[in-house]
N, C-alpha and C positions, 0 to 999 in steps of 0.2 A: 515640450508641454504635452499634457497627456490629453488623449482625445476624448471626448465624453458622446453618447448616446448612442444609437445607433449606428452602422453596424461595428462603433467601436465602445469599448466598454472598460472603465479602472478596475473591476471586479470581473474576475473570470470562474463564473461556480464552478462546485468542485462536480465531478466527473460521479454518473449516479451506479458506474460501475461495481462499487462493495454490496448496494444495494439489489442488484439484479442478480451479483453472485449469490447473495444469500436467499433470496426469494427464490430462485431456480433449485438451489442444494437438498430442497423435500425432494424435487421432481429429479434431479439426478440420481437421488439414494434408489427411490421408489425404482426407477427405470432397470437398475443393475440388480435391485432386487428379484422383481419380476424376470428376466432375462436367468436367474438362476432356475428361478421357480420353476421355468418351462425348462427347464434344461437347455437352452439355446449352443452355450458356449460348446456340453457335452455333444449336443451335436452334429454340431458342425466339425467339433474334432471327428468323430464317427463318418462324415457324407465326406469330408473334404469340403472345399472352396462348392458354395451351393447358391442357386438363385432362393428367391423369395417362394418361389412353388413349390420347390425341392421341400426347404422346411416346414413349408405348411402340410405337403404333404405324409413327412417325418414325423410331425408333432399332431398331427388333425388341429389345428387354428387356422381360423381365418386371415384370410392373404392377404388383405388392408389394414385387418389390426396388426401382425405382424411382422408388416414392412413399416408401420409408424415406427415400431418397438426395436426392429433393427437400427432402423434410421436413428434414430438416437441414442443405441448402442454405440452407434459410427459416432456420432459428434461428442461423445463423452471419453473418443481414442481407445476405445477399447475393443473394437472389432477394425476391417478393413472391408472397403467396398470399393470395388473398380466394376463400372459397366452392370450393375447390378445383380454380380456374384460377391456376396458374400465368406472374408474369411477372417480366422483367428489374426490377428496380431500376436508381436510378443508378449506383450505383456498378457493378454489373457491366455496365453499359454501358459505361463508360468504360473499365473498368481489366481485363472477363474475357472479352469476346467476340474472337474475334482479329482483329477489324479496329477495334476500339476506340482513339480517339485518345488513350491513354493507355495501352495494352494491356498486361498482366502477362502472360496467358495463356502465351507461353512463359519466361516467367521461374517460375514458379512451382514448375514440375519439378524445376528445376534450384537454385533459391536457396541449396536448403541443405546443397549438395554430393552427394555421392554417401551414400545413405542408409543404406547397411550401416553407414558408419561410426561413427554415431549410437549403434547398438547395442553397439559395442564401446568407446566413450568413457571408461568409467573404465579401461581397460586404456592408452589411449595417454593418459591424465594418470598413469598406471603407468610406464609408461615412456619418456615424454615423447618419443614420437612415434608416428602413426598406422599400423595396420598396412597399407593403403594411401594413399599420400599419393597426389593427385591431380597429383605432380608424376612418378608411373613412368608413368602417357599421358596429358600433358597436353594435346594434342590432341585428344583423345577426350572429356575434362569440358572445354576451353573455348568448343571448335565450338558445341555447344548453350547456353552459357554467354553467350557474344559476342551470339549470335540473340536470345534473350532479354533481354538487359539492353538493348539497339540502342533502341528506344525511350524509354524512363525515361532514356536517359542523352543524346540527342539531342533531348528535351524541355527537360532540365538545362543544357545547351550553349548551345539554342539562347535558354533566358532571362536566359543568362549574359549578353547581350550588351547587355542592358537596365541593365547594373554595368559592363561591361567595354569597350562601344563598339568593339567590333572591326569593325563592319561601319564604322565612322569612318576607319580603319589606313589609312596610306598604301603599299598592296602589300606586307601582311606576310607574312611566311612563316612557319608552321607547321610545328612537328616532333612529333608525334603520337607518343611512346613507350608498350610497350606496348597500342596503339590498340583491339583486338578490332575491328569492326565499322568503327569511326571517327570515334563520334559527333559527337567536338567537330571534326575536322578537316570533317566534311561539314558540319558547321553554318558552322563559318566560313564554306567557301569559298560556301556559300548566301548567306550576309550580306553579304559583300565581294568583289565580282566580279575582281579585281584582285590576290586574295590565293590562294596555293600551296602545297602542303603536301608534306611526308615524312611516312608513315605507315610503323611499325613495329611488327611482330608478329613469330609466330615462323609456318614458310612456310604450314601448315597454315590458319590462322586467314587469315594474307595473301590465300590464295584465294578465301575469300567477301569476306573486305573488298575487294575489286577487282568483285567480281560487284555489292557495296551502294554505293558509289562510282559504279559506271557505271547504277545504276538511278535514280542522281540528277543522269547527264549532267553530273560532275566530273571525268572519270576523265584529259584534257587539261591538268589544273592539279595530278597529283599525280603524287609518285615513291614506288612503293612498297621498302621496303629492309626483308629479311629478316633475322631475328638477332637473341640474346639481348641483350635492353635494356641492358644491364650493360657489351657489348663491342661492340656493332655502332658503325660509324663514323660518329661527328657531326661535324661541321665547328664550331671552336669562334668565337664570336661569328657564328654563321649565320644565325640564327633570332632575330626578333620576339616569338613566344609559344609556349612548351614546356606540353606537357601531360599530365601524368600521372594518369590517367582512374581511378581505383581499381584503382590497381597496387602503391601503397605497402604495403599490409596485408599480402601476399602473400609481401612479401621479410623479413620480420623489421629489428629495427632499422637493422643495418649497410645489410641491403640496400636500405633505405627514405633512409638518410644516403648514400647511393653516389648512388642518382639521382638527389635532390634538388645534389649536388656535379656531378653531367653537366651537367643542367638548367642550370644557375648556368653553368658554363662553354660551355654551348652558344648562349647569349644574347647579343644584343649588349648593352651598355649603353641603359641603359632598357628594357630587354627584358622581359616580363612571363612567372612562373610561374604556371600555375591545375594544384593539387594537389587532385584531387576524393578524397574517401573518406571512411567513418566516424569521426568524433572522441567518446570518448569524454572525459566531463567528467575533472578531475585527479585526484577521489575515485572515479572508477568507477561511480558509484549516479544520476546523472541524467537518464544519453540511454541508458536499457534498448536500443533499438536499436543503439547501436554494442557495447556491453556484450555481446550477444547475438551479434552480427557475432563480435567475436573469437572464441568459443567455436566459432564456424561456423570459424571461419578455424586453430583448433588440433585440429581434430576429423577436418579431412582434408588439412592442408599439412605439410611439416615446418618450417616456420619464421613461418609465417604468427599477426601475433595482431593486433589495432586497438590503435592507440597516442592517446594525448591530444591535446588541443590545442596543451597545456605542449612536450608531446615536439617537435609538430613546430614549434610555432613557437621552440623553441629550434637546431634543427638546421636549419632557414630564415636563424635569422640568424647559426650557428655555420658555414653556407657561403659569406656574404655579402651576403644578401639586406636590404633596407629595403623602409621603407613597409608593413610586411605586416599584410595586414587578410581579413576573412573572410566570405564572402559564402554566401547560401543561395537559390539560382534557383528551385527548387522543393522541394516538402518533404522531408524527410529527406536532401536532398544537398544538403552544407555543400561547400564551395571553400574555400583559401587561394590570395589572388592575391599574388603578393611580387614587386615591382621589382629587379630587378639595377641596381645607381645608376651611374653616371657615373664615370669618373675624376673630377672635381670634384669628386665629392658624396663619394666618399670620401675626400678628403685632408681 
């Protein structure tokens, strides 16, 4: 028989855990953000393992506010503290100091859009659009945007090639839509000496993509062509491998089935797509990250949301595409690669 009242109880509430993770999640971002802003991680890599003085007196801040801010560097696992010296961890070795060969550090700022927007969130699920969308100066969010992701997404690219064998291609060509930075086009032509690219953005973005291009003594094997992805001019059966670098999420569905249908016709036969972006599972509750992505992506675009795996591999093969299969080079960034087939292989 089951015991009722005190201190026994039929109902056991549920644990207010989800609740305190997500109330604390401003105050975690804010911490890591702040912590770049001062350059903290920079340096400490620079002093070595350092007390709370050391950096204050490195950085001119005050030594109370800045052992709060340490302090909960440490409880967020991303620094170490024995005895009240302060040091990197690995992980912000790799992913926070800015020359870290995995570096976030300017992504970070910028991930999750323009931050006011955030605060006014239940208003643009009010009326199903943001009161600034990121698309009245998008020059202005994708500059810092392109800079920041350049790494993480040129890391992705270039272990794509460990699935995709491009560095194998017999002098392919590359058409880079949407490109920001470049990542996959600079990886190739680093892989395959023999291989060319068009790189497309819009002109703004173009301008450092040609600054990041020639800091990798490419800039001989590329054409760069400015203009909306949607209308700028492709040469149809041009191109060996088309790449849409996490640009799909950005255009809502049409927009997202339009380029996947350029793609498709800008390839030769046997010509290869790689569609990088967030896939959420078909239920919605699996990969919290891409789940999380859209909410980023309706919070400050007007059309912007993550779409499934279901979605795009139906619109992969409702433009013609075979063979399509899905690959994951580094963590959290999943690929679809889809053959354009043959006349043959179609009949």
């Amino acid at each position: 028989m089951a015991h009722v009242g005190r201190p026994w109880t039929d109902y056991k509430p549920p644990a207010s855990a989800p609740v305190w993770a997500a109330i604390e999640g401003l105050g975690r971002y804010y911490i890591l953000v702040a912590a770049l802003e001062l350059d903290l991680f920079d340096s400490i890599q620079k002093l070595g393992p350092s007390t709370v003085e050391q950096l204050s007196d490195e950085l001119s801040l005050p030594t109370a506010h800045l052992r709060s801010l340490l302090d909960s560097v440490v409880a967020l696992e991303l620094l170490e503290q024995v005895r009240d010296v302060y040091d990197l961890n690995d992980a912000a070795k790799r992913y926070l100091v800015s020359d870290g060969p995995a570096t976030m550090a300017g992504l970070v700022p910028v991930a999750p859009g323009p931050h006011e927007n955030w605060t006014r969130l239940a208003d643009t699920v009010r009326r199903g659009r943001p009161a600034t969308p990121i698309e009245d100066d998008a020059a202005a969010f994708y500059l810092p945007l392109v800079e920041g992701t350049f790494t993480t997404m040129h890391r992705c690219a270039t272990r794509a090639d460990l699935k995709l064998r491009y560095s194998a291609m017999s002098r392919p060509r590359v058409l880079d839509l949407g490109a920001g930075l470049a990542p996959w086009a600079v990886a190739v032509l680093e892989q395959n000496e023999h291989a060319t690219a068009v790189i497309n953005d819009i002109p703004e973005v173009l301008v450092k993509a040609r600054e990041k291009v020639a800091s990798f003594g490419l800039t001989d094997r590329v054409e760069f062509r400015a203009g909306d992805f949607h209308k700028v001019h492709v040469e149809d059966e041009g191109y060996d491998l088309v790449v849409l670098g996490h640009v799909c999420r950005a255009e809502g569905a049409q927009g997202a089935e339009n380029l996947i249908r350029r793609s498709y016709a800008a390839l030769v036969p046997g010509g290869r797509l790689v569609l990088s972006d967030y896939f959420p599972d078909s239920e919605r509750k699996l990969n919290p990250h891409a789940v999380l992505m859209g909410a980023t992506m309706m919070a400050s675009t007007t059309r912007g949301f993550t779409f499934t795996h279901e979605e795009f591999s139906n619109w992969l093969s409702a433009a013609g595409f075979q063979t399509i299969r899905l690959i994951e080079p580094i963590g959290f960034q999943q690929c679809f690669v889809a053959v354009k087939p043959s006349p043959k292989e179609m009949n």
